[in-house]
C-alpha positions in Angstrom: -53.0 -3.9 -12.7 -49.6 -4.8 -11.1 -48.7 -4.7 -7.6 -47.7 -2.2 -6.0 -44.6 -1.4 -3.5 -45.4 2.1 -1.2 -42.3 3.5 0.2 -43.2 5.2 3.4 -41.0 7.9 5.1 -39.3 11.4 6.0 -36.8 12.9 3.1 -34.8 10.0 3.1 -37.5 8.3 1.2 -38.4 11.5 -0.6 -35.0 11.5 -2.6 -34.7 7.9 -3.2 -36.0 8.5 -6.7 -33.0 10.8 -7.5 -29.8 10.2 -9.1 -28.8 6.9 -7.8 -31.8 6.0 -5.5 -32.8 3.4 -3.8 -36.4 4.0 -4.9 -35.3 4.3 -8.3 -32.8 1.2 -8.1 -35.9 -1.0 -6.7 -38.3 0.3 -9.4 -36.0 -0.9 -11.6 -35.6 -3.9 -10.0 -39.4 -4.6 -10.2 -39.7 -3.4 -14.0 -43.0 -4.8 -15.4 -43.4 -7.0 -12.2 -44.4 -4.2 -9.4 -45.1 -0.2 -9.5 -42.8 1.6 -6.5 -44.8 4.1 -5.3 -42.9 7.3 -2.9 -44.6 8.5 -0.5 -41.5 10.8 1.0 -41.9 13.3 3.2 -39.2 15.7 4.1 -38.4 17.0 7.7 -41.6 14.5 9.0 -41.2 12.8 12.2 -43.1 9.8 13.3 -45.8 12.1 15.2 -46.7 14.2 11.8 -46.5 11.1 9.7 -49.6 9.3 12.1 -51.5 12.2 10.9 -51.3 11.3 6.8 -51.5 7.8 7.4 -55.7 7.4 6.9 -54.7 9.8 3.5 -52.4 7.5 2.3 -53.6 4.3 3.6 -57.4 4.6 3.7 -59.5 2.1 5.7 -62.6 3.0 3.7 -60.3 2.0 0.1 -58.3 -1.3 1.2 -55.8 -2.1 -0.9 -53.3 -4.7 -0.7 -49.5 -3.5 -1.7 -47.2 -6.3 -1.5 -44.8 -4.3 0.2 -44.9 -1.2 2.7 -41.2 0.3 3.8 -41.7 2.4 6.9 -38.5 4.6 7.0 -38.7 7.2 9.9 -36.5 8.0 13.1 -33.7 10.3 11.4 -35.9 13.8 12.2 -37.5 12.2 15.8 -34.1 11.6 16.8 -33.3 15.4 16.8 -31.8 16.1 20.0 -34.3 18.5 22.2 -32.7 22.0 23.2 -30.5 21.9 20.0 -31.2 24.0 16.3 -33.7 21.4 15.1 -35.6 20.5 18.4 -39.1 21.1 16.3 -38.8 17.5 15.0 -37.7 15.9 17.6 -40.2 12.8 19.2 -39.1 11.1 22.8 -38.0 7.9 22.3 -40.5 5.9 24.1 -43.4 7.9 21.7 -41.3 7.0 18.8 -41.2 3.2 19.3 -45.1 3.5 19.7 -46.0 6.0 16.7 -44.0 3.4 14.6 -46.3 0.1 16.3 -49.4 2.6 15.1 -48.4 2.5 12.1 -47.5 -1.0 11.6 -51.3 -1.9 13.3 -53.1 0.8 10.8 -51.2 -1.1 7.8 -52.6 -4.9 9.3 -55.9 -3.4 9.2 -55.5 -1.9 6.0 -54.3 -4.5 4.3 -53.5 -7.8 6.6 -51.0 -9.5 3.7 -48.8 -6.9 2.9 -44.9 -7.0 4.1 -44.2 -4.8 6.2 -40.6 -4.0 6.6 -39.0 -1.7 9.2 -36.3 0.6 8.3 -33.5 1.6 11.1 -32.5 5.6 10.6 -29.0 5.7 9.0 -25.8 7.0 11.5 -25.3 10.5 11.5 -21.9 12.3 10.6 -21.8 15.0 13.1 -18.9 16.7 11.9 -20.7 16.1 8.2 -23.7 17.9 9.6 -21.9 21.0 11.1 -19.9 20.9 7.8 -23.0 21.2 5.8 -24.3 23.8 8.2 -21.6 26.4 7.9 -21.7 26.1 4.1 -25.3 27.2 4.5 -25.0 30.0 7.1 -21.5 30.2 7.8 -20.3 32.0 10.8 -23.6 32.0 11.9 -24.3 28.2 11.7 -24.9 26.7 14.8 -22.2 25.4 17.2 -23.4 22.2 18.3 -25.0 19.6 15.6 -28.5 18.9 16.2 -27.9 15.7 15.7 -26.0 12.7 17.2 -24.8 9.3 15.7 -24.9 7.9 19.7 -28.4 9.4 20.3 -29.6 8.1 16.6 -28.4 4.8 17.0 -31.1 4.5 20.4 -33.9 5.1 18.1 -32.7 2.6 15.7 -32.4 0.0 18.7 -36.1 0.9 19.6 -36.7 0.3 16.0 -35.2 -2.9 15.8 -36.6 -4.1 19.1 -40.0 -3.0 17.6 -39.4 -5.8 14.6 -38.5 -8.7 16.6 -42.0 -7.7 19.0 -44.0 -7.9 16.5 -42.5 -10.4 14.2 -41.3 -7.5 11.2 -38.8 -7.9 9.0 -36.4 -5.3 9.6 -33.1 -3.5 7.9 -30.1 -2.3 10.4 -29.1 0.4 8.5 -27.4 2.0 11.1 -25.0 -0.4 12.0 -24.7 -1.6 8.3 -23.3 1.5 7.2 -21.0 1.7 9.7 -18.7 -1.3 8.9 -17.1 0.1 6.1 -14.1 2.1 7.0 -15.0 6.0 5.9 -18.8 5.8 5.6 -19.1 9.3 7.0 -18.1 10.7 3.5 -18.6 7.4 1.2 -22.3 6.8 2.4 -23.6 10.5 3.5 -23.1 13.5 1.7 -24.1 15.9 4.5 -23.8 14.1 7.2 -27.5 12.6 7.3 -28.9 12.4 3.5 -27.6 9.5 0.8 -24.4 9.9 -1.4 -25.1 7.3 -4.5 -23.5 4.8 -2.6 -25.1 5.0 0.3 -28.4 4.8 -1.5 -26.6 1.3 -3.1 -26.3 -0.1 0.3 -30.1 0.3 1.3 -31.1 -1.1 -2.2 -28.7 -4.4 -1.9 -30.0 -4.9 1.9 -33.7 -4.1 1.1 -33.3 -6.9 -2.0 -31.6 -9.5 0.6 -34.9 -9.1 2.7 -37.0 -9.3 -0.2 -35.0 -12.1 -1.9 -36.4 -14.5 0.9 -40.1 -13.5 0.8 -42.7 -14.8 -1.7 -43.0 -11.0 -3.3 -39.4 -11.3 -4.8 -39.0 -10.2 -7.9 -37.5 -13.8 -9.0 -41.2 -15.1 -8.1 -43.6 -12.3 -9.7 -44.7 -13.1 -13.1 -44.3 -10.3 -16.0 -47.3 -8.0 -16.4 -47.8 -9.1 -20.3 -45.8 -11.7 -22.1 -41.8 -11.3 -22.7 -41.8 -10.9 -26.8 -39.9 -14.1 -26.3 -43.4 -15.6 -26.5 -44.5 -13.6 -28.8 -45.1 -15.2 -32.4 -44.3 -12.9 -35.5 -46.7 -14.6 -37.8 -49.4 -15.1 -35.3 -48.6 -12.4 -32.6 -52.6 -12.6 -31.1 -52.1 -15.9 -29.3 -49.6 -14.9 -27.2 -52.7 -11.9 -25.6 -55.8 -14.5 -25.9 -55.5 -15.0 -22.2 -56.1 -11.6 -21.7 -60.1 -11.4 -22.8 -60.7 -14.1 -20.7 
């Protein structure tokens, strides 16, 4: 009956329905205007994600979401020969899994905004932090990530947008222009503190804000009880048995 909004990505997207997420913030956001639907996947790269996209997205059952976020590029950019070198996708491949997504959604569903999502900065001693409280003198030496490596993939991302004419969000270099976003925005070096979740929600409402899917311009599912008559409370629903 309402619209919907699909949030497409790794873990990132999978925990933005927590305590303080960004999911959760634009749910709210969209109360009786749009459902927020998560479709999160932890530890995916863009190469596992092509493989659910005719699950989630299915040619055969078009639909027509107002909004898709597509949120990948923190698990590709996984630096090769390191801990977590499973998930890691060349940078040229992840530029392109990311346009094969973007032309499966077009055919899917040809008016639906698509926005592209830049992986967040990475807080390398954050990460080797986390890692000894996990395995301690065992944990790794090196971090398996990079902030200068993951801020490539979120070029390629970006470039990506302006190619193909996307709106996109710069999280990346967003997060980084507040003094001490290492700790204030990340609370192991990769994943969403609260606040960093607060950031993505405020950009991700500036993109929206200018699009004809705001929430300023969607109408209410059913009447506010504003409208709603106390004496004669049916004439406010006639429309509906139309």
């Amino acid at each position: 009956m309402r619209p919907e909004i699909v949030l497409f990505g790794d873990s990132l997207t999978a925990q933005s329905f927590g305590s303080g997420g960004w999911g959760a913030a634009l749910a709210d956001t969209y109360s009786r205007k749009a459902d927020v639907l998560v479709r999160g996947y932890g530890g995916y790269n863009t190469r596992w994600a092509l493989f659910l996209l005719h699950h989630i997205f299915p040619l055969d059952i078009p639909k027509a979401p107002i909004v898709v976020t597509i949120f990948f590029g923190a698990n590709d950019a996984a630096i090769f020969g390191r801990t977590s070198e499973r998930q890691h996708v060349p940078l040229d491949e992840y530029k392109d899994n990311l346009k094969k997504m973007v032309n499966h959604l077009k055919e899917y569903s040809p008016t639906t905004l698509v926005i592209l999502i830049t992986p967040p900065p990475v807080d390398e001693d954050g990460r080797n932090e986390y890692a000894r409280s996990l395995y301690g003198d065992k944990a790794r030496e090196l971090p398996e990530r990079s902030n200068e490596v993951t801020g490539l993939y979120a070029k390629q991302c970006l470039e990506l947008a302006k190619e193909m004419g996307l709106l996109a969000i710069d999280l990346w270099s967003k997060l980084q222009e507040t003094e001490g976003w290492q700790k204030k925005f990340l609370r192991d070096g990769l994943h969403f503190t609260p606040e960093g979740n607060g950031i993505l929600h405020q950009e991700l409402e500036k993109v929206l804000n200018e699009t004809s899917v705001s929430a300023a311009k969607l109408p209410l599912d059913f009447p506010h009880h504003s409208e709603i008559d106390g004496k004669s409370p049916e004439k406010a629903f006639q429309y509906l048995s139309l």
